[in-house]
C-alpha positions in Angstrom: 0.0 0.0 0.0 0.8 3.4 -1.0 0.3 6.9 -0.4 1.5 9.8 -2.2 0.7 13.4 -1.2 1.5 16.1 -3.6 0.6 19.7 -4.1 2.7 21.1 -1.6 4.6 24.6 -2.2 5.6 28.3 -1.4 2.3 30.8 -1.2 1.4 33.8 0.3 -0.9 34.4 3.3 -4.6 34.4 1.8 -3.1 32.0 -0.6 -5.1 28.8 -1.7 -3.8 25.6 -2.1 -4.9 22.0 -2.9 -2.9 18.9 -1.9 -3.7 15.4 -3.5 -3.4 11.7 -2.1 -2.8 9.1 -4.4 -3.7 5.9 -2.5 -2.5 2.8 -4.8 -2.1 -1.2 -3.8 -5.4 -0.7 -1.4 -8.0 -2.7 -3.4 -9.2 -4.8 -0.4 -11.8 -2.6 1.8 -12.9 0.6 1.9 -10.9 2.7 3.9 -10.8 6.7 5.4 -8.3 9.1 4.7 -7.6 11.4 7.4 -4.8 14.6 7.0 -2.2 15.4 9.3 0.3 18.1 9.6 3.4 18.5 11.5 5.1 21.9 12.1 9.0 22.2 12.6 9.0 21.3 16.3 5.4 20.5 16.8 3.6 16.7 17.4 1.7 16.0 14.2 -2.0 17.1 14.4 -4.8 15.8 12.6 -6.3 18.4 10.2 -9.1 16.6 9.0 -10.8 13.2 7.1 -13.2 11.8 5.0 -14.7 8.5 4.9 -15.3 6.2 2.1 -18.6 6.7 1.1 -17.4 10.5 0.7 -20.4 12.2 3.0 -19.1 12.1 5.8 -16.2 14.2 6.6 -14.4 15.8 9.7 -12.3 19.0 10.4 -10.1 20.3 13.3 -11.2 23.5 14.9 -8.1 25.1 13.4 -9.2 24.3 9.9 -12.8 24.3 9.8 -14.2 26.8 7.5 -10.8 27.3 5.7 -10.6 23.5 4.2 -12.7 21.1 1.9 -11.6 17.2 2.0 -13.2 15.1 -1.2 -12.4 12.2 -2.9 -12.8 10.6 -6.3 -12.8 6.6 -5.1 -12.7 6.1 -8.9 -9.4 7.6 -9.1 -8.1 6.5 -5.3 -7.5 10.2 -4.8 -8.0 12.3 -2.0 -8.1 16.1 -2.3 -7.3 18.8 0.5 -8.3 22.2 -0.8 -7.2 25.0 1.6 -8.0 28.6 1.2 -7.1 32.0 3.3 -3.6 30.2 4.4 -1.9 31.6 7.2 1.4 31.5 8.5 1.0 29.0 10.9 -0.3 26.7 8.3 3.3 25.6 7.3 3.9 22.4 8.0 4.9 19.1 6.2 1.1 17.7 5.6 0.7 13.8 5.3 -1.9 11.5 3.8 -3.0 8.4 6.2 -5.2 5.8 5.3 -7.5 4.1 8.2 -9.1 0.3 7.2 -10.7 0.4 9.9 -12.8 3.4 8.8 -12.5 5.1 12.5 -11.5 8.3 10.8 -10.2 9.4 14.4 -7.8 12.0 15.3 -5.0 10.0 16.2 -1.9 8.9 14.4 -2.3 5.6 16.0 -6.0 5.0 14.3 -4.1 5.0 10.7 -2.6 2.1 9.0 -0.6 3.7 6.0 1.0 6.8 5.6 2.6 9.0 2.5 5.7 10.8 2.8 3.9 14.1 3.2 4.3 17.2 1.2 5.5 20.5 2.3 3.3 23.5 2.4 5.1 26.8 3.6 2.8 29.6 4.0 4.8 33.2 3.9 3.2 36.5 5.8 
């Protein structure tokens, strides 16, 4: 199993951005996708998830109202679209897949993880 996040790069504060998750060798069971970030220094901290089906999805306080998870199952891709960035949105942001559908807020609850993508957000 695979993940690969992409999208990541250099904006501006106000800034939108949108990360993708490529989730490949998973065929088994439906699975949720949760995102988490990790700041230099900083524990990594869950930014938000989707499950399977696609209507149902979850936010952190942080986030909510700033980003919009989908996903196109028929292209094993997860989306993370992120508008008015802020500074203290920089942070390496990782893909995690969870079979057990849980779609919890903790690293432990995910079985697979990508090799996360850098986002840096300048003021």
């Amino acid at each position: 199993v695979q993940l690969q996040a992409s999208g990541g790069g250099l904006v501006q504060a106000g800034d939108s951005l949108r990360l993708s998750c490529v989730v490949s060798g998973y065929t088994a069971s439906p699975y949720a996708l949760g995102w988490f970030r990790q700041a230099t220094g900083q524990e990594r901290e869950f930014v938000g998830g989707i499950a399977w089906t696609g209507g149902f999805t979850k936010y952190a306080d942080s986030v909510k109202g700033r980003i919009t998870i989908s996903r196109d199952n028929a292209k094993n891709t997860v989306y993370l679209q992120m508008n008015s960035l802020k500074p203290e949105d920089t942070a390496v942001y990782y893909c995690a897949a969870d079979s057990g559908q849980r779609l919890g807020a903790q690293t432990w609850e995910y079985d697979y993880w990508g090799q996360g993508t850098l986002v840096t957000v300048s003021s």
